[in-house]
C-alpha positions in Angstrom: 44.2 46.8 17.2 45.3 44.3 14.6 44.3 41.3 17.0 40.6 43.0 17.2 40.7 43.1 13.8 41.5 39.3 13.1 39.6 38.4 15.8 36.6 40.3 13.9 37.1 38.8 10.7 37.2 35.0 11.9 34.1 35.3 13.9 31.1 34.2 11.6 28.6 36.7 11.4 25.3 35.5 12.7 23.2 38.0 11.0 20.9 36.7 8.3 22.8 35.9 5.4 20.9 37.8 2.3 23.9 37.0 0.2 23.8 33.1 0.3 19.7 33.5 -0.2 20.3 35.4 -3.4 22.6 33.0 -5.0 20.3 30.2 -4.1 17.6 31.9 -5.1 19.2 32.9 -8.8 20.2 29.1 -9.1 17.1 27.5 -8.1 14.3 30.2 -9.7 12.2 26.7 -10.6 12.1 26.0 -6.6 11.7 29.9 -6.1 9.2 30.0 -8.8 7.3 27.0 -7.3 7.1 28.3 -3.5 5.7 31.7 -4.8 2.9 29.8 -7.2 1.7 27.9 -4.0 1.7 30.6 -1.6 -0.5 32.6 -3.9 -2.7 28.8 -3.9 -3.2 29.1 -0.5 -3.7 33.0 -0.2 -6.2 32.8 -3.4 -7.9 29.9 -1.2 -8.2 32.1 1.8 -9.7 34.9 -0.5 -12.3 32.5 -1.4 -13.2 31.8 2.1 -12.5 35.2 3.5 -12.9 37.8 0.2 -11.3 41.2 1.6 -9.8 41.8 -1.3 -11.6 41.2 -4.4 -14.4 38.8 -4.7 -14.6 34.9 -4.0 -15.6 34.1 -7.2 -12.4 35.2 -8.4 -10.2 33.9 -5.8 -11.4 30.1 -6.2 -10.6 30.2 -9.6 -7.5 32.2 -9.1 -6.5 29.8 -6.7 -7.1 26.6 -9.7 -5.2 29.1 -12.2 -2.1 29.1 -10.1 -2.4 25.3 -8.9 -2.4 24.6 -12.4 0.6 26.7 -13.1 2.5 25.1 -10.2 1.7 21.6 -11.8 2.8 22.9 -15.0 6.3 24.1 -13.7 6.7 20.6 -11.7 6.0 18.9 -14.7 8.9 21.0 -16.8 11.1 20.3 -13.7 10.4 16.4 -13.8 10.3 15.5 -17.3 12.1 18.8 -19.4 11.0 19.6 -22.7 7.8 17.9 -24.7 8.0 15.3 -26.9 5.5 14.1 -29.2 6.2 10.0 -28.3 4.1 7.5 -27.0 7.1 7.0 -24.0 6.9 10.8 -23.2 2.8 10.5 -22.8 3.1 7.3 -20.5 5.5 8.7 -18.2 3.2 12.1 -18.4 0.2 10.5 -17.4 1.8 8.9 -14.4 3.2 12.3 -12.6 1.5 13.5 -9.6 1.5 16.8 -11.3 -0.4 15.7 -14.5 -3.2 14.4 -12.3 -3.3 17.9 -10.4 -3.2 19.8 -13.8 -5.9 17.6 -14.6 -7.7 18.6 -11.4 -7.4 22.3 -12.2 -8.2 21.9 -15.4 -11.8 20.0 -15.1 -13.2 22.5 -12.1 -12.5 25.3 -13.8 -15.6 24.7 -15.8 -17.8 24.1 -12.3 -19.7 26.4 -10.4 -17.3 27.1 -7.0 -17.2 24.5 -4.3 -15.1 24.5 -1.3 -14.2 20.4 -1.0 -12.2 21.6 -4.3 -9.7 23.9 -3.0 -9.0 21.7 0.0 -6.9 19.3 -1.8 -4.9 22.1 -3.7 -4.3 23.9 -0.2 -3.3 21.3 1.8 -0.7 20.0 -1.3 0.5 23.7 -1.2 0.8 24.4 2.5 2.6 21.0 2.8 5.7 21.8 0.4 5.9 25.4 0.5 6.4 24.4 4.4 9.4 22.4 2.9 10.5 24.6 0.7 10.4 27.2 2.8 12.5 25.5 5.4 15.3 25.3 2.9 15.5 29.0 2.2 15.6 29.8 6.1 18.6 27.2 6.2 20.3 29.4 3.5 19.3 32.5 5.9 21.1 31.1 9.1 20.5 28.4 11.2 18.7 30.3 13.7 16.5 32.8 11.4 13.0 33.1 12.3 12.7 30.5 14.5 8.5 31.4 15.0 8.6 30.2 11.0 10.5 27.4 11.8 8.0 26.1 14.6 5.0 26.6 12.0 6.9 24.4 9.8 7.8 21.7 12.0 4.1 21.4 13.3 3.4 21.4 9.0 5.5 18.4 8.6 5.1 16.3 12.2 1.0 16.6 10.1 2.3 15.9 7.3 0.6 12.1 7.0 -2.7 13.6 8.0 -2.6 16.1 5.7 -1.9 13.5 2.8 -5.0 11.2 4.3 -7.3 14.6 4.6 -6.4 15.3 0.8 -6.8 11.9 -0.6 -10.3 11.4 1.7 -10.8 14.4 0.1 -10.0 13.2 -3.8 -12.4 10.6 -2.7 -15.8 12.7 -1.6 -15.5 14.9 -4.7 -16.8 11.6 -7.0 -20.3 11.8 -5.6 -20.1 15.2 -4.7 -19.7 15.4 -9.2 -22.5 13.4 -9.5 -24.4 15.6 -7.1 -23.9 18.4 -8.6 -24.8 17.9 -11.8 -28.7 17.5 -10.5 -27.9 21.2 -8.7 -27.1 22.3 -12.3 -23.8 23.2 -11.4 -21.7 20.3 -13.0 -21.9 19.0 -16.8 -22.6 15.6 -17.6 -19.1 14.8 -18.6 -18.1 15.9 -15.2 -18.0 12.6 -13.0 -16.5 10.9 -16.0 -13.5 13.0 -16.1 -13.5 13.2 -12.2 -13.7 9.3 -12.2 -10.5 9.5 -14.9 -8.6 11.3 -12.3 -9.4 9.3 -9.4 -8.1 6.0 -11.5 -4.3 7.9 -11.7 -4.8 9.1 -8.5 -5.1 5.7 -7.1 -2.3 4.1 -9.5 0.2 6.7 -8.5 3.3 5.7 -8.1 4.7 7.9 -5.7 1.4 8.9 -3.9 -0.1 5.9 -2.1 -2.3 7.5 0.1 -5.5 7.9 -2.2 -5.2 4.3 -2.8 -4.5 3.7 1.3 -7.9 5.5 2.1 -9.7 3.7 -0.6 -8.7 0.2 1.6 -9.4 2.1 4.2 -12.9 3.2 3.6 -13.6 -0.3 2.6 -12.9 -1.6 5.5 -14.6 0.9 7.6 -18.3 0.1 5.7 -18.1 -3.5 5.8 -17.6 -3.6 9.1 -20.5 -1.1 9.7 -22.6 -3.4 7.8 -21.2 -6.2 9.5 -22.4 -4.9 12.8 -26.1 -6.9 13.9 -27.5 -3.7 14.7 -26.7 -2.6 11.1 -30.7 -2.1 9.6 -30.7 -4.5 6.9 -31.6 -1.6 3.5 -28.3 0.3 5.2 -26.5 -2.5 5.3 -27.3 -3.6 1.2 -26.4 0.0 0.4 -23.2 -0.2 2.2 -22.4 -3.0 0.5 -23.1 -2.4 -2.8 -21.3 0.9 -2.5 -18.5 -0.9 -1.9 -18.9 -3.4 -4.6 -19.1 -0.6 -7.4 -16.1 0.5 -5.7 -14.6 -2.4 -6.1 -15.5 -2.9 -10.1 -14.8 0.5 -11.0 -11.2 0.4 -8.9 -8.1 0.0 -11.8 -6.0 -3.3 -11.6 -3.5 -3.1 -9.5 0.4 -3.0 -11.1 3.0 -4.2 -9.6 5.6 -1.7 -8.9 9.1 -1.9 -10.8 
């Protein structure tokens, strides 16, 4: 009886471990705090599109509320407390989140699109799939594996989703300018927008805004390359990408 006992006690329970997820949970409540800010970004963003619940004028700009608050906490997470310095501002300016908290922060004052919640969504999906990966780690090893196979389909995307977002980041300039002749946009609009795209494209972590821009370049000069090309296509192609080009920040080299 003793034996059984033993034996009982050194096997390794392979239920889920609720124990272990607590403790994480209580020392990691910026991560926790994170994953539950962007699940509500994506379930605000499906509101929008789908409005069971409420209506979708709400939703979208529930949806930028709680991107901006995820921003917010990945902003307290990277650089801590706020400083009044010159050094504090630089090295604001250049997070990923700044730019998204910028994002929030200038549609909020649009009429609702959909091209705008895309970015957000796909940004959320893609690390609350991480995140969430972590936490079912802490679980067990084999806990919800039909979450797991979401997740891994998530991440095995996860450089399309980045190039979707950032061809994305790039459609919305126009799309600005557009809208201001639908009197939905102010006239400050596609400056700020434009602002935005500049430290999107000189992020330093983020390369894939700056990627698509070579991309797209590429892509229309050799569509106006082509003979078949109609020669008023092909000067508009063209000069779009020469304004492009002018209006594109100097590149830095990276330290």
């Amino acid at each position: 009886m003793s034996e059984t006992n033993t034996t009982n006690e050194s096997t390794p329970q392979r239920g889920l471990n609720f124990n272990a997820l607590k403790t994480h949970v209580l020392e990691h409540k910026i991560f926790v705090a994170l994953l539950c800010t962007r699940i509500l970004t994506i379930i605000f963003a499906l509101g929008y599109i789908f409005p069971i619940f409420g209506t979708s004028y709400n939703a979208y700009y529930k949806a930028l509320l709680s991107n901006a608050a995820t921003s917010a906490l990945r902003l307290h997470q990277r650089l801590g407390r706020v400083q009044f310095t010159s050094a504090f501002f630089r090295e604001l300016v250049r997070e990923d989140s700044c730019h998204y908290l910028f994002y929030s922060l200038i549609f909020l004052y649009v009429a609702p699109i959909t091209l705008v919640l895309l970015p957000i969504t796909l940004f959320a999906i893609l690390h609350a799939a991480s995140y969430s990966l972590t936490l079912l780690d802490v679980l067990g090893q084999n806990a919800w594996w039909g979450a797991r196979l979401l997740i891994s389909i998530v991440e095995f995307q996860s450089r399309n989703i980045l190039r979707l977002a950032a061809f994305t980041e790039i459609m919305l300039m126009p799309m600005t300018i557009i809208l201001i002749f639908m009197g939905k946009a102010g006239l400050l609009t596609p400056f700020i927008y434009y602002h935005f795209l500049v430290q999107r494209y000189s992020s330093r972590r983020n390369p894939y805004t700056r990627n698509m821009f070579h991309e797209l370049r590429v892509l229309l000069e050799a569509g106006a390359a082509k003979p078949s090309m109609p020669g008023i296509l092909k000067q508009i192609l063209l000069r779009v990408v020469s304004i492009s080009c002018k209006l594109a920040p100097p590149q830095v080299a990276q330290q």
